[in-house]
C-alpha positions in Angstrom: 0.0 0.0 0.0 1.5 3.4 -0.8 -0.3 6.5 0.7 0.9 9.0 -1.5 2.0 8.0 -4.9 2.9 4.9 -6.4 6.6 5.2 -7.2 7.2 7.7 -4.1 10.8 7.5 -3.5 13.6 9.5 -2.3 14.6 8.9 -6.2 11.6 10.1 -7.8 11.3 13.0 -5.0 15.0 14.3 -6.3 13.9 14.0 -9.9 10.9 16.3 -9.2 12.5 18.5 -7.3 15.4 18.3 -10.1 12.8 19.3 -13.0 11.2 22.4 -10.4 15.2 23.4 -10.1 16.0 23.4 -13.8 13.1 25.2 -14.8 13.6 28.1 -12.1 17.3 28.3 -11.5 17.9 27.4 -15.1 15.0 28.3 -17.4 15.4 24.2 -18.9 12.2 23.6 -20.5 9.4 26.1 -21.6 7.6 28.4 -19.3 3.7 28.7 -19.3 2.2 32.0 -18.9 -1.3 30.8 -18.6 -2.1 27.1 -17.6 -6.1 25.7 -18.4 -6.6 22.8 -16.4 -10.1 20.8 -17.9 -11.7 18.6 -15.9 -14.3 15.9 -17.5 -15.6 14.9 -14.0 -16.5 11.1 -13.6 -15.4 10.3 -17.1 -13.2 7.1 -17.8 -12.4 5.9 -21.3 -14.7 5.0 -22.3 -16.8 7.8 -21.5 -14.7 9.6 -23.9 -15.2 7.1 -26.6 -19.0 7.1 -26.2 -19.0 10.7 -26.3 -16.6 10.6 -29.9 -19.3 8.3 -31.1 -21.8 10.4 -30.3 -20.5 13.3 -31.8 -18.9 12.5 -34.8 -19.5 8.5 -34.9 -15.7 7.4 -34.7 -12.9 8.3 -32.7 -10.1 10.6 -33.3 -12.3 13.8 -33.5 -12.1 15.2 -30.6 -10.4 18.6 -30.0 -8.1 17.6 -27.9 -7.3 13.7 -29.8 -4.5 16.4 -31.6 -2.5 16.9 -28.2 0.8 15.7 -28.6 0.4 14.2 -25.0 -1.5 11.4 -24.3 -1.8 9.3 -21.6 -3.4 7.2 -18.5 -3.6 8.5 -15.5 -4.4 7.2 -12.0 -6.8 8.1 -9.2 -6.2 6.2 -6.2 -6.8 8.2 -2.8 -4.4 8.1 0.3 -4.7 4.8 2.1 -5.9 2.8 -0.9 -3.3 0.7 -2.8 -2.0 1.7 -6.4 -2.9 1.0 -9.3 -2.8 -2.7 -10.4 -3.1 -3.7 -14.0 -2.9 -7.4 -13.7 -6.0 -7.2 -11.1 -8.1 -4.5 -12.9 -8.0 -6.8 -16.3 -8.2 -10.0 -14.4 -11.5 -9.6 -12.6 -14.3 -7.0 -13.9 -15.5 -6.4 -10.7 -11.8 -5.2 -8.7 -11.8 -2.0 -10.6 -15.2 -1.1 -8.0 -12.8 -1.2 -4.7 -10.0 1.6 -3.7 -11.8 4.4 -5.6 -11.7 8.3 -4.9 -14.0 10.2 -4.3 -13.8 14.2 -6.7 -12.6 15.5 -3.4 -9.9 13.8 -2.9 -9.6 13.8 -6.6 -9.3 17.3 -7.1 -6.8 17.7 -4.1 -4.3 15.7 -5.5 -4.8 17.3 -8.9 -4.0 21.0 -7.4 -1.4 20.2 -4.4 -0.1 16.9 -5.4 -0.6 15.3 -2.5 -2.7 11.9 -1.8 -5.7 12.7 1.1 -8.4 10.7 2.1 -11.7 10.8 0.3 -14.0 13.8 0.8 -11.0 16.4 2.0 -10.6 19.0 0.0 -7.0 20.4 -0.2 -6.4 19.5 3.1 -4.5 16.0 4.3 -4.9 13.2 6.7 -3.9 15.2 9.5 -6.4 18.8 8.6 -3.5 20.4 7.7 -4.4 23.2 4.6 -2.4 22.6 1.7 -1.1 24.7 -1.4 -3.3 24.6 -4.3 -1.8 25.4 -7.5 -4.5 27.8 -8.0 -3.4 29.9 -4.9 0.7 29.5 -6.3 -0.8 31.2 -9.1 -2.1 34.0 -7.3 1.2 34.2 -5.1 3.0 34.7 -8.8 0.3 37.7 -9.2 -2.0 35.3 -11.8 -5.5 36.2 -12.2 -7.5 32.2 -10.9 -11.0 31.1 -12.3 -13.0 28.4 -11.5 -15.8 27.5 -14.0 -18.6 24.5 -13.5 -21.7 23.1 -14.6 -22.5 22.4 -11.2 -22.4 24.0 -7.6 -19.3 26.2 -7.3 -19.4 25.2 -4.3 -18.9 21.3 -4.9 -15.8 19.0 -4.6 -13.9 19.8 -7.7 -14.4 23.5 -8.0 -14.4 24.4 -4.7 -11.0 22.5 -4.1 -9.0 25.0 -6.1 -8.8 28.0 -3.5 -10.8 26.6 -0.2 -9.6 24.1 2.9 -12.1 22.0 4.1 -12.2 18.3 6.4 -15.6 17.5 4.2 -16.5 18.4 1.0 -20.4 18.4 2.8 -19.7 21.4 4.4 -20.7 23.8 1.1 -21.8 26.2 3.6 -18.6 26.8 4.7 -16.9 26.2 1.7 -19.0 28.8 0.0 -18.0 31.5 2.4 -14.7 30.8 1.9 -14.9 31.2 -1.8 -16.5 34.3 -1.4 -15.3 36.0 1.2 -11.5 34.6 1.7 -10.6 33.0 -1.6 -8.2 34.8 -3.8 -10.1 33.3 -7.1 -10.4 36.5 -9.8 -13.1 34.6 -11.5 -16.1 31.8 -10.0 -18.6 30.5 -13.1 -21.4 27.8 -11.4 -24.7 26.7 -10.6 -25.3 25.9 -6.9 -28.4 29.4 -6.6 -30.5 29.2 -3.6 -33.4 30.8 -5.2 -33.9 28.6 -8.1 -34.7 24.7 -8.9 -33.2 22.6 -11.1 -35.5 23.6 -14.0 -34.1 27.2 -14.0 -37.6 28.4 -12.5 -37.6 30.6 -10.0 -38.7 29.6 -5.9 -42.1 31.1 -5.0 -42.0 33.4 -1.8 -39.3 32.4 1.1 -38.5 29.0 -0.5 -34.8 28.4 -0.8 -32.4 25.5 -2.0 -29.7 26.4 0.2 -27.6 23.0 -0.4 -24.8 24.9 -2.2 -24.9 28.5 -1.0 -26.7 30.3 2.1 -29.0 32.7 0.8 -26.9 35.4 3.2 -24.1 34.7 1.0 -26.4 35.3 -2.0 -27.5 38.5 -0.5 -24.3 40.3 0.4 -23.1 39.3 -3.1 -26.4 41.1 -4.9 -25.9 44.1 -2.5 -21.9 44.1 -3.0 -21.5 43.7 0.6 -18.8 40.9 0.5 -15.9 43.0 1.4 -13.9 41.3 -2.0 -15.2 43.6 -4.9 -16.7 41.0 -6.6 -19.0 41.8 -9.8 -21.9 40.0 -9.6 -23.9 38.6 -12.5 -26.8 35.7 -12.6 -28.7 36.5 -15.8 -27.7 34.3 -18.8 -28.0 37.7 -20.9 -24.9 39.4 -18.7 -22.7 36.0 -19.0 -23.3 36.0 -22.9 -22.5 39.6 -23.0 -19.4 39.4 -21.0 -17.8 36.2 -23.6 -19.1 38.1 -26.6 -16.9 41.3 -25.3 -13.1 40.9 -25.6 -12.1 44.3 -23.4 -14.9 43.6 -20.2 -14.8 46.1 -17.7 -14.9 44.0 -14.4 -11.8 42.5 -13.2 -13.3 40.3 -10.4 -16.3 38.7 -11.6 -18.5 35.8 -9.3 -21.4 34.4 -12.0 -24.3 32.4 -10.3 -26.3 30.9 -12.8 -29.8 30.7 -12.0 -30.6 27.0 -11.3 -30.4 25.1 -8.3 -27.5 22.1 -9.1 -26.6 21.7 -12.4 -26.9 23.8 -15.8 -28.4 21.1 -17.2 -28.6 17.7 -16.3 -30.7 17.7 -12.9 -33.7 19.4 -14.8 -37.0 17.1 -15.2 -36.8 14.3 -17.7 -34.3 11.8 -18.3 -33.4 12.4 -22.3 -31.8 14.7 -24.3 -32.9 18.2 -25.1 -35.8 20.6 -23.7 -33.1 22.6 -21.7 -33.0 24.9 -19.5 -33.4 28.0 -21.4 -32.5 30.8 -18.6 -28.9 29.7 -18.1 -25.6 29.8 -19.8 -23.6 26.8 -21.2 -20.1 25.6 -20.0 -19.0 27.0 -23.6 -20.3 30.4 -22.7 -19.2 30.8 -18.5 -15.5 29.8 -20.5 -15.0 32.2 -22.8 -16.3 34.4 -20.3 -14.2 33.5 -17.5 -11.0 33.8 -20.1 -12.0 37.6 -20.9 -11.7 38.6 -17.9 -8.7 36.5 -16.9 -7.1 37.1 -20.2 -6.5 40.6 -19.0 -3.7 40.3 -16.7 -0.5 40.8 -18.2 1.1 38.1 -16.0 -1.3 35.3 -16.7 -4.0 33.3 -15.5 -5.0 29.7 -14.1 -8.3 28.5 -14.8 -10.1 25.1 -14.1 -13.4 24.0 -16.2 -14.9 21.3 -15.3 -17.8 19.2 -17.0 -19.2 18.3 -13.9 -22.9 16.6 -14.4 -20.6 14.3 -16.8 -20.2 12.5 -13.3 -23.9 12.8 -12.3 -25.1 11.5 -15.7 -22.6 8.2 -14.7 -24.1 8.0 -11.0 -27.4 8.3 -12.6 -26.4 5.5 -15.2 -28.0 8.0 -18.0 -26.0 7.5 -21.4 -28.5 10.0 -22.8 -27.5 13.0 -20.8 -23.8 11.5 -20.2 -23.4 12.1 -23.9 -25.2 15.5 -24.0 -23.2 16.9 -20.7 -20.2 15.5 -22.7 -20.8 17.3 -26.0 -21.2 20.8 -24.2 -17.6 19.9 -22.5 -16.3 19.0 -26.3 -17.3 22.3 -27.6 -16.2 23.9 -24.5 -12.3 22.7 -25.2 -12.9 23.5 -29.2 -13.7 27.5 -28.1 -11.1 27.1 -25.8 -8.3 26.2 -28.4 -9.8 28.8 -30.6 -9.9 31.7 -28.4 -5.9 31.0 -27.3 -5.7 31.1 -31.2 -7.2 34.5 -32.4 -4.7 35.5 -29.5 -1.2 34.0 -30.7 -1.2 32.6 -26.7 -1.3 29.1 -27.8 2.6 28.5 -27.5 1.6 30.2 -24.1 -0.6 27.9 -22.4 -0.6 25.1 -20.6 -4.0 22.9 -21.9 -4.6 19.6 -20.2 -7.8 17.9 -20.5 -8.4 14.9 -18.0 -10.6 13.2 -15.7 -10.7 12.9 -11.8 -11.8 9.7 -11.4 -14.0 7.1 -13.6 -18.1 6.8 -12.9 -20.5 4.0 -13.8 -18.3 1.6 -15.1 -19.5 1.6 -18.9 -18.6 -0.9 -21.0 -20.5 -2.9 -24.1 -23.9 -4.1 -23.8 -22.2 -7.7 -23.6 -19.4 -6.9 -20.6 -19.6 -8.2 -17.3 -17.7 -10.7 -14.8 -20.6 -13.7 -15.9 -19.8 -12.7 -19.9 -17.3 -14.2 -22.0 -16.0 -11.0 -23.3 -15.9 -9.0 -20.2 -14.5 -6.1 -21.4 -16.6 -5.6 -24.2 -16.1 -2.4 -26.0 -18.6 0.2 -26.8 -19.8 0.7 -30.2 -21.0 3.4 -32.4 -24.3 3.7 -33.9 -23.5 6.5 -35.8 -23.2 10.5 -35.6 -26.4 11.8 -33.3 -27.1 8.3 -31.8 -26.1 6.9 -28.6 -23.7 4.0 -29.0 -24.4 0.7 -27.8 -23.1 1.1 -24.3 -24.1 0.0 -21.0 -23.4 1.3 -17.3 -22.4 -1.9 -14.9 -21.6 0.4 -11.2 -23.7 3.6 -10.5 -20.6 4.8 -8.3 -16.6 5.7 -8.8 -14.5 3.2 -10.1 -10.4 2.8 -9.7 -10.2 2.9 -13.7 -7.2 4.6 -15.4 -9.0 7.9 -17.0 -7.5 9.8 -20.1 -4.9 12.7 -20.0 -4.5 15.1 -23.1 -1.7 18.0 -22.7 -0.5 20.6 -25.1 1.3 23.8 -24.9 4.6 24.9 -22.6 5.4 22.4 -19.7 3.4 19.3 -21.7 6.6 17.9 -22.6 6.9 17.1 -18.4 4.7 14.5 -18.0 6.7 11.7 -20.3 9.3 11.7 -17.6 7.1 11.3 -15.3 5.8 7.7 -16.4 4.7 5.0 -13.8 4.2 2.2 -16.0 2.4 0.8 -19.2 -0.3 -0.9 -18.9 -0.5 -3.4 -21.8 -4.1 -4.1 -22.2 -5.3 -0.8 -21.3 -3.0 0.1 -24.6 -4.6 -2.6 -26.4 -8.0 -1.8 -25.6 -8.0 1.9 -25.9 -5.6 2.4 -28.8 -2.8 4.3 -26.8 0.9 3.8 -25.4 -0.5 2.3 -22.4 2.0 4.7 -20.3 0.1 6.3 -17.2 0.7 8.8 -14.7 -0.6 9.9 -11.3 -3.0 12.5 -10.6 -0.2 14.1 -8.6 1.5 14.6 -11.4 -0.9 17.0 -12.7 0.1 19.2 -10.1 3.9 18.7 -10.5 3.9 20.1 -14.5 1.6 22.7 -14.1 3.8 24.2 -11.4 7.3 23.5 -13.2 5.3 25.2 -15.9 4.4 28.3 -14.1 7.7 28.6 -12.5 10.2 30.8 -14.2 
């Protein structure tokens, strides 16, 4: 069992620390400016796949399938053991044990650091630790979190708050708002609307993800933190549409209760929610304010009802919440275009954990091809594809990089896994989650 990382040596602590050194001391390796870190929450493999199906009825078409980096990556929390190929292709239903939670997910992701599942940047022993989002702001770096669900919730809320339970949103919302250093917060997660973007009647509230206090002092710009608050879709569009925005500290609430999207009534696609932005839109948003600063910016997006869509074993709206984070990273990549700041960005497009399990209608540990593959229907129509676990699973998810610092993460390889190459047409070379952390800060560090 290995708490924190599965090849953590005094060896491979040197040859961290050597990369950190060379980069600072040195200037060995390119320097980021800006680092995008893109989270598809709950999304394994073949998550992906399905969603290329989807969308374009093959794989290979996805904006990020051009990266030059592409990889596995693990997920296991502190206390749980590391990855094991032979086990996870050896019996279908081992993969279901050791999981992570997005909590503990996310943690690892922004400090590099292995805690126990549903801490957020904090580790076994409550300590608070260093998210790359608040080394950012320490290098003067505008920081943005964007989300299609609470901004309050495991992934986002990781990035800039210190919390024992990711339950506590109450507290983790005031933090965000009141003590967080974040120049730009994009969610769902309002206490004054379902999840059908319809607005409570009299003193109803939803206050699962933010106190209604909160809410207020943020309308009447009592916060003490100079944010600019917007909750109309019409004011989030206007802001992405604009290239020179006024604010420079914007917090947008979108006016639903959990998620943009997905948590509205109905199980299938379309009929949305018409009063609130998309993932695509709180993005570009988010990067015309952040694009501002003439030192950079860190921001996080995350596809987060992706994971709920899994939990709720829904390939319909998996596919749909999918497709919104696809078009998402396409803006993305064209917006760092128009702006010649490709060569200085940091892009990485990855998962926190896999959710639900999908594999082929014909998988399973009673089938004689367990690990049956999903299969495409065609452009528009959901592929044959079946959910086998409605919780998180141990799975090696997908890791795409591109830009300054990408080049990192190939020497910091923990193994190959053989089959998983096999099966999901790639090297087969994975890295931790921790590792995410350890390139995006040799990245920023000049």
């Amino acid at each position: 069992m290995n708490n924190r990382h599965p090849r953590w040596t005094i060896g491979r602590a040197l040859f961290i620390l050597m990369i950190l050194t060379l980069v600072a001391v040195c200037g060995w390796g390119a320097a980021a400016k800006n680092v995008i870190l893109l989270i598809a929450d709950g999304a394994g493999f073949n998550a992906f796949h399905c969603s290329s199906y989807y969308e374009y009825g093959e794989l290979g078409k996805q904006p990020y399938d051009v990266f030059p980096v592409r990889l596995g990556c693990t997920t296991h929390p502190y206390g749980s053991p590391i990855y094991d190929c032979k086990k996870t292709w050896s019996n279908f239903k081992y993969i279901r044990s050791h999981s992570t939670d997005s909590a503990a997910a996310a943690t690892a992701l922004y400090t590099g650091v292995k805690t126990e599942n549903k801490r957020m940047s904090t580790n076994p022993d409550n300590h608070p630790l260093t998210t790359i989002a608040e080394i950012a702001h320490s290098l003067d770096k505008s920081t943005g979190i964007v989300s299609s669900v609470p901004f309050s919730h495991a992934t986002p809320g990781a990035a800039f708050t210190h919390n024992e339970g990711r339950g506590n949103t109450d507290e983790i919302a005031e933090e965000i708002v009141y003590r967080s250093g974040l120049t730009v917060v994009f969610g769902a997660g309002h206490p004054r609307y379902d999840n059908n973007g319809k607005k409570l009647l009299g003193k109803k509230r939803n206050e699962d993800y933010c106190p209604d206090e909160v809410y207020q002092a943020l309308i009447e710009g009592i916060t003490g933190r100079g944010w600019t608050f917007i909750e109309s879709k019409n004011a989030m569009e206007a802001l992405a549409a604009d290239p020179t925005p006024e604010p420079t500290r914007v917090f947008g609430l979108a006016k639903c209760a959990s998620t943009l999207q997905y948590s509205r009534d109905g199980k299938r696609r379309g009929r949305l929610n018409g009063n609130v932005p998309t993932l695509e839109t709180m993005s570009l948003a988010a990067l015309n304010v952040l694009g501002k600063d003439e030192d950079g910016f860190f921001l996080m997006i995350e596809g987060g009802a992706v994971d709920w869509a899994n939990h709720g074993n829904n390939l319909d709206r998996m596919v749909e919440e999918f497709a919104d984070f696809n078009k998402t990273i396409a803006s993305i990549m064209d917006w760092l275009k128009q702006r010649a700041l490709t060569k200085e960005t940091l892009v990485i497009v990855t998962s926190d954990h896999e959710c639900g399990q999908i594999w082929g209608p014909k998988a399973g540990e009673k089938s004689k091809t367990p690990f049956d593959l999903p299969k495409s229907r065609g452009k528009g129509k959901l592929p044959e594809a079946k959910h086998y676990s409605t919780g998180h699973t141990n799975a090696l998810v997908p890791l795409f990089a591109t830009g300054p610092g990408s080049e990192y993460f190939h020497a910091l390889v923990d193994g190959v896994d053989e089959q998983a190459a096999r099966v999901w047409q790639f090297s087969g070379q994975y890295v931790d989650n921790t590792d995410v952390f350890t390139v995006m800060k040799a990245a920023i560090t000049d």
